[in-house]
Structure formats: C-alpha cells, structure tokens
C-alpha positions as CSV (number, residue, x, y, z in Angstrom):
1,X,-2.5,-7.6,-25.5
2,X,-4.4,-9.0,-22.9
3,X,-8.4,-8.1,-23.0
4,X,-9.8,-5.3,-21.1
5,X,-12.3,-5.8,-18.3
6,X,-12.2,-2.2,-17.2
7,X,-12.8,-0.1,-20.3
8,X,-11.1,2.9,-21.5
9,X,-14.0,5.6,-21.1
10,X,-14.9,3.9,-17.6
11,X,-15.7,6.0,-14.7
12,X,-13.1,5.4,-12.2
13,X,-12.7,7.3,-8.9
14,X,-9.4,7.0,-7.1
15,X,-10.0,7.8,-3.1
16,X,-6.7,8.8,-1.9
17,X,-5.2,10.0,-4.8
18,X,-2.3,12.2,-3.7
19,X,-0.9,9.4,-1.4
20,X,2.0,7.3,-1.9
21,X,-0.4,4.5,-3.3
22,X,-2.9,6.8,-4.9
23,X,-1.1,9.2,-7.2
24,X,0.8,5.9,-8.6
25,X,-2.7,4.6,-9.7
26,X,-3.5,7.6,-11.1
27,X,0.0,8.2,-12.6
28,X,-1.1,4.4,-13.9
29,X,-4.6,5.3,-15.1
30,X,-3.7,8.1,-16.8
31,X,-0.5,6.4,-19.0
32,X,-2.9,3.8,-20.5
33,X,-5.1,6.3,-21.5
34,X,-8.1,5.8,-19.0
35,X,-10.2,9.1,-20.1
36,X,-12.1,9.5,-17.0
37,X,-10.2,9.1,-14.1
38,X,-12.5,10.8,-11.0
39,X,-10.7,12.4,-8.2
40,X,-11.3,15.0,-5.3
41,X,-9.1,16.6,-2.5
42,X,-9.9,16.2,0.9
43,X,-11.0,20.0,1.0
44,X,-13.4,19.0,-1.9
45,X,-14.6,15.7,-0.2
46,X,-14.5,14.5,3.6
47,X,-14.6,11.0,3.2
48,X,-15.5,10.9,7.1
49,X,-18.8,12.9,5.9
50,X,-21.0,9.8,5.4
51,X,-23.8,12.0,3.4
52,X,-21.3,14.0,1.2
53,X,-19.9,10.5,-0.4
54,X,-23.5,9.0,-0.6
55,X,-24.0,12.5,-2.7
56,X,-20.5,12.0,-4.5
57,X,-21.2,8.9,-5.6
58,X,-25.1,9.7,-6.4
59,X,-23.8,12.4,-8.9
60,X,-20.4,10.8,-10.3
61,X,-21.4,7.4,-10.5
62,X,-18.5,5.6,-10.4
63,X,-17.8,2.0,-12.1
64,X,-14.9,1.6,-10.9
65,X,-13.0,2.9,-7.4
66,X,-10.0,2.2,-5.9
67,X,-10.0,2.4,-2.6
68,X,-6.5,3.8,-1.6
69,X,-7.3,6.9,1.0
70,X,-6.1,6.0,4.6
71,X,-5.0,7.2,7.9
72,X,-1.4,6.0,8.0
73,X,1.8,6.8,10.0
74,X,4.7,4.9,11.5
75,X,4.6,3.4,15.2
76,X,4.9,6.8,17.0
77,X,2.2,7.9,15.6
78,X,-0.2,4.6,15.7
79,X,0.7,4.4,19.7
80,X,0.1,8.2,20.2
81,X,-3.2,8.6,18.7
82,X,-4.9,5.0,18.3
83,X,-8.4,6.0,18.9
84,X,-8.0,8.1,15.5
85,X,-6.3,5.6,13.5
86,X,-9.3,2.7,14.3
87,X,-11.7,5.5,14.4
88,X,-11.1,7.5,10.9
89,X,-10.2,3.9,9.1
90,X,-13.1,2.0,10.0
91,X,-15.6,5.7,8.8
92,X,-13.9,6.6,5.5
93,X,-13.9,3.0,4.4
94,X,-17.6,2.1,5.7
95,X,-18.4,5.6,3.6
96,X,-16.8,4.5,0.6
97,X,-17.8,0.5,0.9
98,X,-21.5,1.4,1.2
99,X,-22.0,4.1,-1.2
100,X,-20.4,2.1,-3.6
101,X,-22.8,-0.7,-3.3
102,X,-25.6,1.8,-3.2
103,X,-24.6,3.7,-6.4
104,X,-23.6,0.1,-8.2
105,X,-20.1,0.3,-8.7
106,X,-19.1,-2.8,-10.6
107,X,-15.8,-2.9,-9.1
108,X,-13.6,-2.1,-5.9
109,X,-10.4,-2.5,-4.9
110,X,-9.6,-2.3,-1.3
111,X,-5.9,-1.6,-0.1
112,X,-5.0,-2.9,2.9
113,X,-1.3,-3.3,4.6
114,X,0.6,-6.2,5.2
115,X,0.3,-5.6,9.2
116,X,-2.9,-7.3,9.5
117,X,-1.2,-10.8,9.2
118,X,-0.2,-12.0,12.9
119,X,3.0,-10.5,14.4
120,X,4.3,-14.5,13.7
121,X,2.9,-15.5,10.7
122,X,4.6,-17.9,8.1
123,X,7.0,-16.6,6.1
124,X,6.3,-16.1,3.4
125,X,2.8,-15.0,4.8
126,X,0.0,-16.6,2.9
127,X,-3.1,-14.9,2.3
128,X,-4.8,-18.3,4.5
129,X,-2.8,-16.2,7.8
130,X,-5.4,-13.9,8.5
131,X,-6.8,-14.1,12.1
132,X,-4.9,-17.0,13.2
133,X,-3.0,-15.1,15.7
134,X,-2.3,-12.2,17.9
135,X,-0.9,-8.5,15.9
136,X,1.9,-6.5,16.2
137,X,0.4,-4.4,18.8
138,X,2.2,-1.4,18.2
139,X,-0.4,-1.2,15.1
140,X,-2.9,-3.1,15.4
141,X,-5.8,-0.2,15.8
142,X,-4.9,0.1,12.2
143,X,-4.8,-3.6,11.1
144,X,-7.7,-4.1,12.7
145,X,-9.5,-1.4,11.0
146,X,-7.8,-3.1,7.5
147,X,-9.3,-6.0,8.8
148,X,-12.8,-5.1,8.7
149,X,-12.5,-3.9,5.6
150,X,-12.1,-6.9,4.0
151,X,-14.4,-8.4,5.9
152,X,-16.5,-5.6,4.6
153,X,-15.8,-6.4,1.0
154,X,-16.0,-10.4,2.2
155,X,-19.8,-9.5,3.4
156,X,-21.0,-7.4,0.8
157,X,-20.0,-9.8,-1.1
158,X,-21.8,-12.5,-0.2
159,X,-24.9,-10.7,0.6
160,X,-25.2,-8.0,-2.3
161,X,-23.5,-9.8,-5.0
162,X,-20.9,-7.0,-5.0
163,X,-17.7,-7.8,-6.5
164,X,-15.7,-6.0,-4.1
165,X,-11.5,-7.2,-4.0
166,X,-9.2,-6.6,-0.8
167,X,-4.8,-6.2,-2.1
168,X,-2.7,-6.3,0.3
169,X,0.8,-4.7,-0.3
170,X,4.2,-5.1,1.1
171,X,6.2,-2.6,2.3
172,X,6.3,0.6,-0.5
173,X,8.3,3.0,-1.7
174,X,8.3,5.9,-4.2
175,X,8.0,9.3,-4.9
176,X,5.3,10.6,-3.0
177,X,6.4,8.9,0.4
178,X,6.7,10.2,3.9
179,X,10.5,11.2,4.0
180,X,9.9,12.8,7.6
181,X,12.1,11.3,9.9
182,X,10.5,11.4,12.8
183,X,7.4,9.0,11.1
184,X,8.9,7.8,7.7
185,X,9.8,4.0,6.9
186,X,12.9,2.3,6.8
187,X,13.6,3.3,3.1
188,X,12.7,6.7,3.1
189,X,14.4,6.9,6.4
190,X,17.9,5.8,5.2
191,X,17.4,8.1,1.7
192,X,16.6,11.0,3.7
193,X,19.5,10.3,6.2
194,X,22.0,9.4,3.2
195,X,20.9,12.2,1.9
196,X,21.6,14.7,4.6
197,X,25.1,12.8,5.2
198,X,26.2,13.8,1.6
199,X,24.5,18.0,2.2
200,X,26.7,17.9,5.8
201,X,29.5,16.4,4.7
202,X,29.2,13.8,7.6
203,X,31.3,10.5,6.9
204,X,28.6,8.2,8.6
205,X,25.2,7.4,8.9
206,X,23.6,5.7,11.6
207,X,21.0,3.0,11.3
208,X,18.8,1.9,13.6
209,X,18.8,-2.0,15.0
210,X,21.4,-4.1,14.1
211,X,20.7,-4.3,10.2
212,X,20.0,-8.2,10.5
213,X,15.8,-8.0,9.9
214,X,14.7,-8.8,6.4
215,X,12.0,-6.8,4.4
216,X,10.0,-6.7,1.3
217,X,10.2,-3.7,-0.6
218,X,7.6,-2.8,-3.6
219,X,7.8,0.2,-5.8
220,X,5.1,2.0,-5.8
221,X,4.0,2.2,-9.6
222,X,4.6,-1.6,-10.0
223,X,1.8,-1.7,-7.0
224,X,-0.5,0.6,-9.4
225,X,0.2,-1.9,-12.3
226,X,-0.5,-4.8,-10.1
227,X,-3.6,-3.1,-9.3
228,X,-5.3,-2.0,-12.7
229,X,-4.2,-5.5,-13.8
230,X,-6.2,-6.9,-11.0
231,X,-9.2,-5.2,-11.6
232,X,-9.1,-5.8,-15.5
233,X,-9.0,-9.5,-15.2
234,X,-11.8,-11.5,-17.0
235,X,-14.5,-12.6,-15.0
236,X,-13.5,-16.2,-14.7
237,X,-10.3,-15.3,-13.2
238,X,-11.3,-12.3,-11.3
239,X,-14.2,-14.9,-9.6
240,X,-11.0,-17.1,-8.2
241,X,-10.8,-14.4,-5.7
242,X,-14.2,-14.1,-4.4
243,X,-15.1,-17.1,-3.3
244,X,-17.5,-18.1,-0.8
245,X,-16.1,-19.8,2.3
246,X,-12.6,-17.5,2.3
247,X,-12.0,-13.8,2.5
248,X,-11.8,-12.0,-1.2
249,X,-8.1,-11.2,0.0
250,X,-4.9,-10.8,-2.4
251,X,-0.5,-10.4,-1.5
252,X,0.7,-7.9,-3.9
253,X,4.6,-8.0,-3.1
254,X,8.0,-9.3,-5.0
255,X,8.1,-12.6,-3.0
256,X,12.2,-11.2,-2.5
257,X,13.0,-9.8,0.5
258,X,16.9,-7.5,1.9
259,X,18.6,-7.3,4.8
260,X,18.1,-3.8,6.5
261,X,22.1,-3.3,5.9
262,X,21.9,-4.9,2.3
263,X,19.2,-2.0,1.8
264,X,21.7,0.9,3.7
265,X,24.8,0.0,1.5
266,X,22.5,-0.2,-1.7
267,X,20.9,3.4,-1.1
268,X,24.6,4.4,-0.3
269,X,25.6,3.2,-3.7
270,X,23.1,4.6,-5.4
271,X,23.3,8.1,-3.7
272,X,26.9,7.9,-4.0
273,X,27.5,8.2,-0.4
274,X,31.1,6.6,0.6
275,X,31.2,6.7,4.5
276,X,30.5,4.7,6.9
277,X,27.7,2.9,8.3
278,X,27.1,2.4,11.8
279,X,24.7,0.2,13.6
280,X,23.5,1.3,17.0
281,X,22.1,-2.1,17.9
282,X,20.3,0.2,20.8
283,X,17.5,0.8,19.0
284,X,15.2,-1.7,18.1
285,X,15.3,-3.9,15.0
286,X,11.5,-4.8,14.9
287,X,10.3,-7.9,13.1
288,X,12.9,-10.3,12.1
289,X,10.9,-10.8,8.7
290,X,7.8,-9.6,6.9
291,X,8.0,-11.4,3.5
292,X,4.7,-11.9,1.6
293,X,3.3,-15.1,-0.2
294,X,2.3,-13.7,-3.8
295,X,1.8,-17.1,-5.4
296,X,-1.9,-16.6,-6.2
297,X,-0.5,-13.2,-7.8
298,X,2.2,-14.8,-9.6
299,X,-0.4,-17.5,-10.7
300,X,-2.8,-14.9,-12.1
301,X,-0.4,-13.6,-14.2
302,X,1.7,-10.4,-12.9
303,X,5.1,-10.2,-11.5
304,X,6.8,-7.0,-10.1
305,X,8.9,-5.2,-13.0
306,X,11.2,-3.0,-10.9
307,X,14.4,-4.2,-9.2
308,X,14.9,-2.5,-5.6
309,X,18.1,-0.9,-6.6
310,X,16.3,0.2,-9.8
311,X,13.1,1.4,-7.6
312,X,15.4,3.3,-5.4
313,X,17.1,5.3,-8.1
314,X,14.1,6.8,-9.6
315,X,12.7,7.3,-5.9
316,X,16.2,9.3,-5.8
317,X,15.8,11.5,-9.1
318,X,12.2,12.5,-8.4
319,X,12.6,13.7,-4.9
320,X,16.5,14.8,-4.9
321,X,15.7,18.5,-5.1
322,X,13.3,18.6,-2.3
323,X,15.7,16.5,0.0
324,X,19.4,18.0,-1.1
C-alpha cells in the first residue's frame, strides 16, 4: 500500500460535512480508520461568523481540513438570490482560508465546481481554461465566488508558504443529494421523476430538452477517494500542483461523459421502469457538453472506480424508501 502523508491519528475537520460532498469524505475518513475526524453542524458553527472559526480553529487545531461547505442550488435558485450566493461563498471560505493559515493547518483542500470554466471551454476542459473567457451567467455569482477561492489558495500560497489545493469536480451524484425537483440536477431529477412514475403508475416520464447534451457524472464517494488520495500524496508529487506561475487547481471527474437520454433509459433500467420517455424539446437543453480534462488526475495515480449505472444503483438502494 501506498504511503501515508496524512496520518491515521491526524486532526482533520471536514466543513460541510452533511452535504452531498461532505458526508462522502467523512463516510471515506471514517472506513480507513482516520480516528479523529472533526466536525460541527451549522447550529454548532456559523462559518459566516469570522471570530467563531478563528476560535474553532484556535481550540481544535486542525491539520488537516477539507473544505466542502457551500451555498449551492440549481439555476432558479442562483438567478433568484445572487447577491447571497457571491456573498455567503466568498465569507465562509475567506473564514475558513484564513484561520486555517492562522492556526497552521498543513493541508487544505478546496472544492470548487466545474462552472467556473468559461461557458465555451475546450472539451474536455483542461485545468489551463480558467479565466479565458466569459461564464455561464446563469451561475456565475457562484463561480466567481469558486474562483476566488482558488485564487485564495493560489495567494496564500505564494505568500505564506501554505500548501493549500483547489479540486474541482464534475457533475455528482449520491446519496445525500438534492432530489427536490424544483432545484435538483439532472440525475436526481430523472430518479426522483422515474421514481414517482413507477408509485403513480404513470406510463411516461418527461424529460426536459431534447436528450442530445452530454454530461459527466461522478459518484460521490469515488470524489471522497479522489480527495483523501489527493491530500495523502508525498510531497514531491503533492508540489506538482502548487506551482508558482499557475493556479494550485485539479479536475476530479471520469473523463467519460452520456447523453441526457443514454442517462433517462439507464435510470429506467435500473429502476425497472418500462414506459415511455418523452422529450419536450420546449424546455431548454443547456450546455451541449461539460466534460472534464482529468489527465493530471489520471497521471497522479487515481481513476474513478464506479461505473454510472453502478453509481446509480446504490444512489437507488439508499434513498428508495424516502423517494417510493
């Protein structure tokens, strides 16, 4: 087995850790056997309180944090409240980013979102695609917000020494998504519709654009793996990624990608649903493609473990009751 950077007894807090991307790293953590694995609710710890995480991290001393808490929702939400998105991203992670430097965290992983790349960046969409062109503007409070984050990490960095890491991931799925249709993503959106065809009885389910678009589709405890193995790499390899004159930036993703209907008839076959599937090429499809360049990933060492079919299946077991 592969050498440990971060030890077993390490102190590692986990900001976020009852999100989608949180509870995975913690699911993660807590199968290797990490012993200390620091966590707090938002009841227990306002991460917009600038003092009360300067105190938190004064008393807990972290060594390690992952830095998974967000504001997050789908484009209703993002062009319905934008001030709060740019505004609540930019203060929780400025909290976090400081204090960790203050306390003398060793290491931190920032998690970003594939949206900061331009609206028509390559595809695949190397990490060398940041800030060389316009966003999807239907978001971009909150890429921008991602944005400065790594350029937070980028300039701590450089100034303090810190050894501060920005991941990007593709799309996600899993568990502890957002299954709400009125603000869910496209997967949890067709489980939760497939779902409610097979309760109902219904012999269709509608999707939404014309089921042409392509995307990228990541479960979410391969993103956890991806993420402990990232920040247990030695210190030769982990420097690769904090160089200098570039951004301290990382694509976690499958470097695959589906069609939006390749991804409807594979929940339907999962679920068991055998209707129909109708298109209403009213609504809109969105980006054509959104498929991520993980060759510095693949280069490191990791690779995604789960197939989507695979990924969507235990999605299915672990939230079935709460959905049927």
């Amino acid at each position: 087995m592969e050498p440990r950077y971060m030890p077993k007894d390490a102190r590692i807090f986990i900001a976020g850790h009852r999100g989608l991307v949180g509870s995975a790293i913690h699911r993660e953590l807590t199968q290797l056997g990490y012993s200390t694995v620091i966590t707090r609710s938002r009841s227990d710890l306002d991460l917009l309180d600038a003092g009360a995480v300067r105190t938190f991290f004064a008393e807990e001393k972290p060594q390690f944090v992952f830095l998974a808490a967000a504001k997050v929702g789908g484009i209703l939400a993002n062009n319905t409240y934008p001030a709060d998105f740019i505004r609540d991203n930019l203060t929780l992670q400025n909290n976090v980013i400081d204090a960790s430097y203050q306390s003398g965290v060793d290491r931190l992983l920032f998690l970003g979102s594939s949206c900061i790349y331009p609206k028509l960046a390559p595809q695949p969409m190397p990490e060398s695609s940041l800030l060389t062109g316009p966003l999807e503007a239907t978001n971009r409070p909150y890429a921008l917000a991602k944005i400065a984050g790594i350029e937070m990490c980028w300039s701590y960095n450089r100034q303090y020494g810190t050894k501060y890491l920005a991941a990007m991931p593709t799309n996600l799925y899993g568990p502890n998504d957002n299954f709400d249709l009125n603000n869910s993503h496209v997967l949890p959106a067709l489980l939760r519709k497939t779902a409610e065809a097979i309760r109902t009885g219904a012999d269709s389910v509608t999707v939404w654009g014309t089921g042409t678009p392509r995307r990228e589709l990541l479960y979410s405890d391969d993103l956890a793996q991806a993420c402990v193995f990232l920040m247990n790499l030695d210190e030769a390899r982990y420097g690769t990624l904090l160089l200098e004159d570039a951004p301290p930036l990382i694509n976690i993703g499958t470097g695959e990608d589906v069609s939006i209907r390749e991804l409807a008839e594979m929940i339907a076959r999962v679920l068991g649903f055998s209707g129909k599937l109708v298109f209403d090429a009213t609504k809109p499809d969105g980006t054509p493609r959104k498929l991520m360049d993980v060759t510095r990933l693949h280069t490191l060492g990791w690779k995604h473990v789960t197939s989507l079919e695979h990924g969507i299946g235990r999605t299915w077991s672990a939230v079935r009751a709460q959905l049927s």
